[in-house]
C-alpha positions as CSV (number, residue, x, y, z in Angstrom):
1,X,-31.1,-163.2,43.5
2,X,-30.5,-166.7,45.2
3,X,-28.1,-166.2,48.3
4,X,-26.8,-169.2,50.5
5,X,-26.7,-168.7,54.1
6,X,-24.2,-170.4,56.3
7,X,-25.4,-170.6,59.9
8,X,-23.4,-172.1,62.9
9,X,-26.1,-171.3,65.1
10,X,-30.0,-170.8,64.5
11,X,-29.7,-167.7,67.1
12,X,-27.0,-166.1,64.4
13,X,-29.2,-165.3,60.9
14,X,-28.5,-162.5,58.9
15,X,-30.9,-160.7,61.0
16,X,-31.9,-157.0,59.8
17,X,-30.2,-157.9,56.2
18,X,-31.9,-161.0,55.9
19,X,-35.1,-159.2,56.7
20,X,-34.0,-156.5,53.8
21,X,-32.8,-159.1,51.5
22,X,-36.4,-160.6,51.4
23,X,-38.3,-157.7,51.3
24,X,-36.3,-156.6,48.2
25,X,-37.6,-160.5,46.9
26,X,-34.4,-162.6,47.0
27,X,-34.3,-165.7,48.3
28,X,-32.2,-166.9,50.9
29,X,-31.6,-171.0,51.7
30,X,-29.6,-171.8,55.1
31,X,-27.6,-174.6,55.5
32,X,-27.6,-175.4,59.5
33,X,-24.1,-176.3,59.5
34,X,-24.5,-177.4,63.6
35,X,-27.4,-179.0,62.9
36,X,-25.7,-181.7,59.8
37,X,-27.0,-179.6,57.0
38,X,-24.9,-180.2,53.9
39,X,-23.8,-177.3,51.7
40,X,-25.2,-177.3,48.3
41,X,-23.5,-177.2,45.0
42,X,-22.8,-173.5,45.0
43,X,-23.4,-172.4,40.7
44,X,-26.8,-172.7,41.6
45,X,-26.3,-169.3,44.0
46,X,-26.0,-165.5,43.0
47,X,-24.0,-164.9,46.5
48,X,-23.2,-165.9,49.5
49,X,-23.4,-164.9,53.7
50,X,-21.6,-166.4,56.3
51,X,-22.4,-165.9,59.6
52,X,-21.3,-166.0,63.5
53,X,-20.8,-168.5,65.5
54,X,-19.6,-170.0,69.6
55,X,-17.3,-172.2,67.7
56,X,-14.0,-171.2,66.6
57,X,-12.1,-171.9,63.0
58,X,-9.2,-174.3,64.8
59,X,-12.2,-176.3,66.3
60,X,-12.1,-179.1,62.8
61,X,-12.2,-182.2,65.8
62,X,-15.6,-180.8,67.7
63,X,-16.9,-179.2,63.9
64,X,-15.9,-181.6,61.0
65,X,-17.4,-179.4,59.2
66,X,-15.6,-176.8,59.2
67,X,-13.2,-178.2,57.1
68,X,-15.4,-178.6,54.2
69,X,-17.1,-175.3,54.9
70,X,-13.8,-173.2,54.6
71,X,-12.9,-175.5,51.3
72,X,-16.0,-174.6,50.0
73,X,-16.1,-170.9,51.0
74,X,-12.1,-171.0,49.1
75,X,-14.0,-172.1,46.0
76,X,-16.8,-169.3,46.1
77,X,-14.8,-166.7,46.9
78,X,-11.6,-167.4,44.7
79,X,-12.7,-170.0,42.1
80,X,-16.0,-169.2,41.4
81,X,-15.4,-165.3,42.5
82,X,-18.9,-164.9,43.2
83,X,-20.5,-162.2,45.8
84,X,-19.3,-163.5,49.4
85,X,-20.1,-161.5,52.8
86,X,-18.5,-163.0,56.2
87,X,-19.7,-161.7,59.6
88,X,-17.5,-162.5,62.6
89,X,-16.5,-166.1,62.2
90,X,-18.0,-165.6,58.8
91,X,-15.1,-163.4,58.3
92,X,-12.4,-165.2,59.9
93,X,-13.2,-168.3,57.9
94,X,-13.0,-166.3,54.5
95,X,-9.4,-164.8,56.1
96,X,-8.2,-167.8,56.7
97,X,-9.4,-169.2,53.1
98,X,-7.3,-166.7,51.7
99,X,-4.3,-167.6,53.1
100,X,-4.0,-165.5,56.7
101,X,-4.1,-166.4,60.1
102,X,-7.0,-166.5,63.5
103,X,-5.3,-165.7,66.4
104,X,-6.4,-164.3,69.7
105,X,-7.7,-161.0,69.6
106,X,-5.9,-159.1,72.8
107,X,-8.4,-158.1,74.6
108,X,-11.4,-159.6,73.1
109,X,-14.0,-157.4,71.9
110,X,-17.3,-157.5,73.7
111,X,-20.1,-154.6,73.8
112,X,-21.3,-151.8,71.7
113,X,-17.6,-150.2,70.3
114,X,-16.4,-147.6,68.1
115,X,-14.8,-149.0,64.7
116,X,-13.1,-146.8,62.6
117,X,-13.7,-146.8,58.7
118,X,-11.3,-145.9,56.2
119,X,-13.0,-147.9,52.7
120,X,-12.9,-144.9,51.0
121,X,-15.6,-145.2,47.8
122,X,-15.8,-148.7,49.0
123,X,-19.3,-149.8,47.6
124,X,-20.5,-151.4,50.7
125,X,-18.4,-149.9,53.5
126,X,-17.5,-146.3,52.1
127,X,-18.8,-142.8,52.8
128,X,-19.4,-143.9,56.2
129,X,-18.5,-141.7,59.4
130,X,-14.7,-141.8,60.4
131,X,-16.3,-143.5,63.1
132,X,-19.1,-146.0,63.5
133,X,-20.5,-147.9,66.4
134,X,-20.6,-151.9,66.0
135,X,-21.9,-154.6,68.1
136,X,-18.3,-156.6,68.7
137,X,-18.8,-160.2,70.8
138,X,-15.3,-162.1,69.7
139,X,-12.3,-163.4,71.1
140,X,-10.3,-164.4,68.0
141,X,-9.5,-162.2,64.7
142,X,-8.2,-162.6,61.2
143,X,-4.4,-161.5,60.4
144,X,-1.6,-162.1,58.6
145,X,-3.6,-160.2,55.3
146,X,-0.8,-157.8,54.7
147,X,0.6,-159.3,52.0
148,X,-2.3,-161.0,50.1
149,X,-2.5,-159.9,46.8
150,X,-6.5,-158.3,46.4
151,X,-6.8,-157.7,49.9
152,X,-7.9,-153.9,50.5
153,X,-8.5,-153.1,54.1
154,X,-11.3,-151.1,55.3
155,X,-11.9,-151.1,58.7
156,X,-10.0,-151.1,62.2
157,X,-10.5,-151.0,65.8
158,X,-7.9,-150.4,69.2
159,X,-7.9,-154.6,69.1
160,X,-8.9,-156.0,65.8
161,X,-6.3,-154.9,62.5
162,X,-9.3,-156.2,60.0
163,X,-12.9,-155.2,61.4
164,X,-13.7,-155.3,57.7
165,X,-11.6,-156.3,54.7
166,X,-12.9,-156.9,50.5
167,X,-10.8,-159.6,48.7
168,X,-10.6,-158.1,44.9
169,X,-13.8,-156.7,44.3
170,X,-16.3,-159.7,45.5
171,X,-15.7,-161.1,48.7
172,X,-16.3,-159.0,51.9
173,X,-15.3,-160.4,55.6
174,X,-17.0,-158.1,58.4
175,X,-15.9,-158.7,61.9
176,X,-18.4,-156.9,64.0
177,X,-22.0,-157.2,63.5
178,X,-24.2,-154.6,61.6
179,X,-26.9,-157.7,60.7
180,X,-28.2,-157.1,64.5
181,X,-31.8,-156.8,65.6
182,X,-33.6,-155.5,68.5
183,X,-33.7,-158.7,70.1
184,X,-30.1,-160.1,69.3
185,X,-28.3,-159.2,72.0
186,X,-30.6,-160.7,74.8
187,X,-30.9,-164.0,72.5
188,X,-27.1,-164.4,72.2
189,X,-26.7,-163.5,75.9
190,X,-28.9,-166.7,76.7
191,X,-25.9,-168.6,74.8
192,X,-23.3,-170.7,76.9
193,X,-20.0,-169.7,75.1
194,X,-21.3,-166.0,74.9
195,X,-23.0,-165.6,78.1
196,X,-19.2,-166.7,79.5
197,X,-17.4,-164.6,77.4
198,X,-19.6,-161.5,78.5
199,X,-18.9,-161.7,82.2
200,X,-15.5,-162.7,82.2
201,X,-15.0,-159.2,80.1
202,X,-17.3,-157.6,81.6
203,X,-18.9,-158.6,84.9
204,X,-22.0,-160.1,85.9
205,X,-25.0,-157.8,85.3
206,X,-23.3,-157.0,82.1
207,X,-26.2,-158.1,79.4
208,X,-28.5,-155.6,80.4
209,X,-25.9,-152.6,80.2
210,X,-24.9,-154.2,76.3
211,X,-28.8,-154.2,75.4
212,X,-29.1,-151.0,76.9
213,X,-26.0,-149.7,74.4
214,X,-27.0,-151.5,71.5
215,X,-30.8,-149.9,71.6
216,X,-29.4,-146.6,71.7
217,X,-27.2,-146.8,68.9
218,X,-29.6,-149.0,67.0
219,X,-30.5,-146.7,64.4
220,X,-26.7,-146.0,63.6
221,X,-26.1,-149.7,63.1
222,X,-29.1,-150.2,61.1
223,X,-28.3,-147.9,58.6
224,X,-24.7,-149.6,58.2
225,X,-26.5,-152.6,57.3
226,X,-28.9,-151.0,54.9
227,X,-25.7,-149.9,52.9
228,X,-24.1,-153.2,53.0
229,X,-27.4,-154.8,51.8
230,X,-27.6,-152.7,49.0
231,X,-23.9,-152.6,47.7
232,X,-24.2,-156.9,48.1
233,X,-27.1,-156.8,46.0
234,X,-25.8,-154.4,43.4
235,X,-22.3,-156.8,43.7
236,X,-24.7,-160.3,43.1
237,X,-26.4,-158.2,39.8
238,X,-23.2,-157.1,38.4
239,X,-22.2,-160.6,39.0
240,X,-24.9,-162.6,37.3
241,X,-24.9,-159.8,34.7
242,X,-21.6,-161.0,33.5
243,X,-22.3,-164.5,33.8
């Protein structure tokens, strides 16, 4: 399969998944989005990944290109109805593509939290634990879903209504991380926007105790991502089975 990855920031790749996806011989172009990369014509591509980022969907003056990412996430996801997967901003710009809202989450999620499934034979999110630990670093969420038509929710946490939601059968947004790595935490830490958001949750001293949670629990989340990997890939071959 061909996937295009949208990147906002070179530290936030698809991570473990990437690293499955190309064992498993896809092959996965980014578009630097921050860096002036263009987003190509999207037939060309099996599926898509969206990815994290410091920046935040409202922010069209700073990002111009946001704008033309969201239009052109719209089309993949609801034209072209091709295999989509949204991680944190990822997924708030496919919610808001769709027609909801990115407000505030209240408190912001920051650390190594419980989410709580309930995707039932959901190919990439079901059979899960009731609960599963997630590495969470955002201050803003999607909402306003309730009454789009194809939205199935499937995931939930104290703060956050839509840790994960599928648009019809396609099109996944995931708002807490299972793409992490060993070394993700400590390389987002050294980020401005994330570093900030850490201790102002959290304290100062607070990136050793959220590497410290995440290696323990590392096993757990890598296994998420191993399902989600290979219920994406089965979605992209269904998908370019039909044509």
């Amino acid at each position: 399969m061909k996937i295009l990855v949208l990147q906002h920031i070179r530290a936030e790749d698809p991570g473990h998944i990437g690293d499955l996806l190309r064992a498993g011989g896809h092959r996965l172009d980014v578009a630097q989005l921050d860096e002036g990369d263009v987003i190509p014509a999207a037939d060309g591509y099996d599926g898509m990944i969206c990815m994290g980022g410091p920046m935040d969907t409202c922010m069209e003056t700073e990002h111009p290109w946001l704008a033309e990412e969201k239009r052109r996430i719209r089309e993949f996801a609801t034209v072209l109805r091709k295999p989509f997967l949204g991680f944190c901003l990822g997924c708030q710009l496919l919610g808001e593509a769709l027609g909801g809202r990115v407000v505030r989450s209240r408190p912001p999620e920051i650390g190594v939290l419980d989410v709580r499934m309930h995707a039932g034979e959901d190919p990439l999110l079901g059979g899960f634990p009731q609960t599963v630990p997630a590495l969470q670093w955002h201050s803003w969420e999607v909402a306003g879903l309730e009454e789009m038509p194809g939205v199935a929710h499937l995931a939930s946490s104290p703060s956050a209504k839509y840790q994960a939601f599928r648009y019809q059968s396609h099109a996944y947004g995931i708002q807490f991380h299972s793409e992490i790595r060993a070394n993700t935490v400590r390389d987002w830490g050294a980020i401005p926007e994330y570093k900030s958001a850490l201790e102002k949750e959290l304290g100062e001293g607070a990136l050793a105790k959220m590497e410290a949670d995440a290696s323990a629990r590392m096993k757990e989340m890598n296994r998420c991502a191993e399902q989600i990997t290979a219920g994406f890939c089965e979605l992209m071959q269904n998908s370019a089975a039909r044509g």
